[in-house]
C-alpha positions in Angstrom: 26.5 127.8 148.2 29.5 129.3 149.9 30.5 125.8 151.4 30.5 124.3 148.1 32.6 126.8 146.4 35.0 126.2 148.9 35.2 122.3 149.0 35.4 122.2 145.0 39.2 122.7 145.0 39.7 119.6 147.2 37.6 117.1 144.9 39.6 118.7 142.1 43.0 118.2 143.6 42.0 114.1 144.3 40.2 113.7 141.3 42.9 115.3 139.5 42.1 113.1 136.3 37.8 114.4 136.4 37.1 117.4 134.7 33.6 118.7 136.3 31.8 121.0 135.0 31.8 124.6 136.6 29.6 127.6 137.0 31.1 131.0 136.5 30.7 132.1 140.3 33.0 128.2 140.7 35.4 129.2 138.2 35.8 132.7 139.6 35.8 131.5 143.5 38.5 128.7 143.0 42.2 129.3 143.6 44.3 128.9 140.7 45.6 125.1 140.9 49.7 125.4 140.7 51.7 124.7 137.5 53.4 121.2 138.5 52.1 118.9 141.4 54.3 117.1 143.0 53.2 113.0 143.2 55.8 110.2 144.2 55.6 109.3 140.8 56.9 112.4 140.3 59.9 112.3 142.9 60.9 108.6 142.1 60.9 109.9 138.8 63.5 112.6 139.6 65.4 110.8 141.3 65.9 108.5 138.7 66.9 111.0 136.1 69.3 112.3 138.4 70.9 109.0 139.0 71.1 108.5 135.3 73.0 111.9 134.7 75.3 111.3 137.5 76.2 107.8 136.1 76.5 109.7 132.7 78.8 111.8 134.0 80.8 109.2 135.6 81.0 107.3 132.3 82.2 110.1 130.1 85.1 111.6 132.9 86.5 108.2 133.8 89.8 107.9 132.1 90.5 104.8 130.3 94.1 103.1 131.0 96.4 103.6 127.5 97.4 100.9 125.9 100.6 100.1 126.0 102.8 99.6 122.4 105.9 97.5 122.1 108.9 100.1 122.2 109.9 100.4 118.8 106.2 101.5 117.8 106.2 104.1 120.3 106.8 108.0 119.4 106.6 110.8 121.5 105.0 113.2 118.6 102.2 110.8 117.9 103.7 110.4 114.0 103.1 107.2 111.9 106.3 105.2 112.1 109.2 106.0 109.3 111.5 103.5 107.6 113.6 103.5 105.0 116.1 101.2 104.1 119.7 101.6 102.2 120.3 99.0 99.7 124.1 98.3 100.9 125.4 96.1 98.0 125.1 99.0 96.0 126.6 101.6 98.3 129.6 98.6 98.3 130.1 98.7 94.1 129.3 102.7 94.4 130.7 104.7 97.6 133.9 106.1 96.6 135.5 105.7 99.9 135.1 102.0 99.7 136.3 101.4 96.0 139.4 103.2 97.5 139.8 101.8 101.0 139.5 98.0 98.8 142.1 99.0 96.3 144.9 99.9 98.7 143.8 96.5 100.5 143.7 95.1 96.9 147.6 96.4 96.8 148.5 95.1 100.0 147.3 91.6 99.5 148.7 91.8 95.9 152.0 92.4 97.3 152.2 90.3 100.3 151.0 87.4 98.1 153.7 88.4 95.3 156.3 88.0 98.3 155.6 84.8 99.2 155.4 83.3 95.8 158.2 84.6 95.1 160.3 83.1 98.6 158.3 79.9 97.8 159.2 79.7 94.1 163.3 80.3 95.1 162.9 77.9 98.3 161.4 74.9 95.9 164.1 75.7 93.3 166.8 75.3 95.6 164.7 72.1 97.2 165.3 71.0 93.6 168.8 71.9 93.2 169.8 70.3 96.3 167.8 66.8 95.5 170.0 66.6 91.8 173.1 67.2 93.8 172.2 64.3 96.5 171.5 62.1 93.6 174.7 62.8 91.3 176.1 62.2 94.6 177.9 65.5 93.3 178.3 66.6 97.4 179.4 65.2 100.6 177.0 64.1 103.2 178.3 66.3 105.6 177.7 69.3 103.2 174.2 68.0 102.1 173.0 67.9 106.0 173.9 71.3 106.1 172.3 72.4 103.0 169.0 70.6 104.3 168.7 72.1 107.6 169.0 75.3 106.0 166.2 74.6 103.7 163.9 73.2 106.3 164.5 76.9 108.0 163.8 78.6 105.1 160.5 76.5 104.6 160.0 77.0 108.5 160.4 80.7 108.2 157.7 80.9 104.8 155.1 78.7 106.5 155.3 81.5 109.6 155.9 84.6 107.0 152.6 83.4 105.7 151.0 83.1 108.5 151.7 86.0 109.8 150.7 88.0 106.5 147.4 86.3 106.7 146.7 87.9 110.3 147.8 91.2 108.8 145.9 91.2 106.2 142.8 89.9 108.1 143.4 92.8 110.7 143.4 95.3 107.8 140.1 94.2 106.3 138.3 94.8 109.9 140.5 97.8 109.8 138.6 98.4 106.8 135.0 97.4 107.4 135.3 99.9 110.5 136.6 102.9 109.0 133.4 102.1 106.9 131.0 101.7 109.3 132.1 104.5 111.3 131.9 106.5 108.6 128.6 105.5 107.1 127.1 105.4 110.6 128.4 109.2 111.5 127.3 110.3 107.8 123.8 109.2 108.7 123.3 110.3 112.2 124.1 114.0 110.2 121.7 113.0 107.3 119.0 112.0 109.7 118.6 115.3 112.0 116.8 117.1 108.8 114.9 113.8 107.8 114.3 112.1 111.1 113.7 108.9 110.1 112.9 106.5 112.8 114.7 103.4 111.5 117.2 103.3 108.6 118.1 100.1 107.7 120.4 98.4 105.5 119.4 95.6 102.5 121.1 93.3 101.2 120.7 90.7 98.7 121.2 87.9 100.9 120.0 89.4 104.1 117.5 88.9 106.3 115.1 91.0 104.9 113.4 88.9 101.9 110.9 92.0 100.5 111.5 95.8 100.4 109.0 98.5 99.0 111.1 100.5 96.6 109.9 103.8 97.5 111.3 103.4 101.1 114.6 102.9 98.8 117.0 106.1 99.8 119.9 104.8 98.3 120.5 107.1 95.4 120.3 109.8 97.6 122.8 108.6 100.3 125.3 107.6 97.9 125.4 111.3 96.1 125.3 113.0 100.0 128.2 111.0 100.9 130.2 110.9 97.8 129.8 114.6 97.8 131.5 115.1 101.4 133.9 112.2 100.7 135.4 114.5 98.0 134.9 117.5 99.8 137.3 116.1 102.6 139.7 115.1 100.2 140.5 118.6 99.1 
């Protein structure tokens, strides 16, 4: 009886999957079978789950590449993009600076213009004197080849005066058009450090840009910002 109490715990262990009965004296004789029995089931099993935890944590530390943006999308603080446009055929009829840069331009033109209408008008006047006089035959030739070099001089002279008042007045418009852009450009680069817009752009009528969204309109507020320090300035 001995010998069978002690081979019991051997047929258990292979038959694993048997219950067989067992008498009290059995039960009480028989080591206690351990918690978890190691098969290769078991260990190809472990192994597996650790292969799929490692590969987990490959997956979830590997660092994907970022994608790259075109420049003018990109922003170091991560914040959607800001435009906002000016509308600038308004700020043309509206900024005070302007409507006083083109009147004294206005003034100039007015009277360089009045000048040589004026030369011109006395020039064909004496044109027209002089061609009576050849007809009445009322001067000598000698004197009427002197009188018409001096008009072709004076009609020389007004075709260079007028030339030459053209370029001037051409230099003063660009004059003009980069006192304003200076001036609107430097206004806005102080405007922009409390807003921080990234793009301001400008609109016009007959630009480029066919569509704007009013409410990226800040033209009302430029023109009362600028026309405020223009007159502050001009204290």
């Amino acid at each position: 009886m001995q010998e069978e109490i002690v081979n019991k715990p051997e047929e258990i262990q292979e038959n694993s999957a048997i219950e067989l009965p067992k008498t009290t004296e059995e039960k009480e004789a028989s080591p206690k079978h351990p918690f978890f029995v190691f098969t290769v089931n078991t260990v190809l099993g472990l192994v597996l789950l650790v292969g799929l935890v490692i590969l987990y944590i490959l997956v979830l530390s590997k660092k994907e590449a970022p994608v790259q943006l075109p420049v003018a999308l990109q922003n170091s603080k991560g914040k959607a993009l800001s435009v906002v446009y000016l509308n600038l055929d308004t700020l043309n009829m509206k900024y005070e600076l302007i409507r006083n840069l083109r009147k004294d331009l206005e003034a100039t033109v007015n009277s360089l213009q009045g000048e040589l209408k004026k030369d011109e008008a006395s020039l064909q006047k004496d044109g027209a004197d002089f061609q009576q006089k050849v007809q009445a035959n009322a001067i000598s030739e000698e004197k009427g080849k002197q009188i018409y070099e001096i008009l072709m001089q004076r009609q020389q002279a007004l075709v260079e005066k007028k030339d030459r008042y053209t370029q001037m007045m051409a230099q003063q418009q660009l004059a003009m058009n980069q006192k304003l852009t200076d001036s609107l450009t430097n206004f806005l680069k102080r405007f922009n450090k409390t807003y921080k817009f990234d793009y301001i752009m400008g609109f016009k009528n007959d630009g480029e840009i066919l569509i704007a969204n009013d409410t990226l309109d800040i033209t009302r507020t430029i023109l009362d910002a600028i026309n405020k320090e223009y007159q502050e300035r001009k204290k």
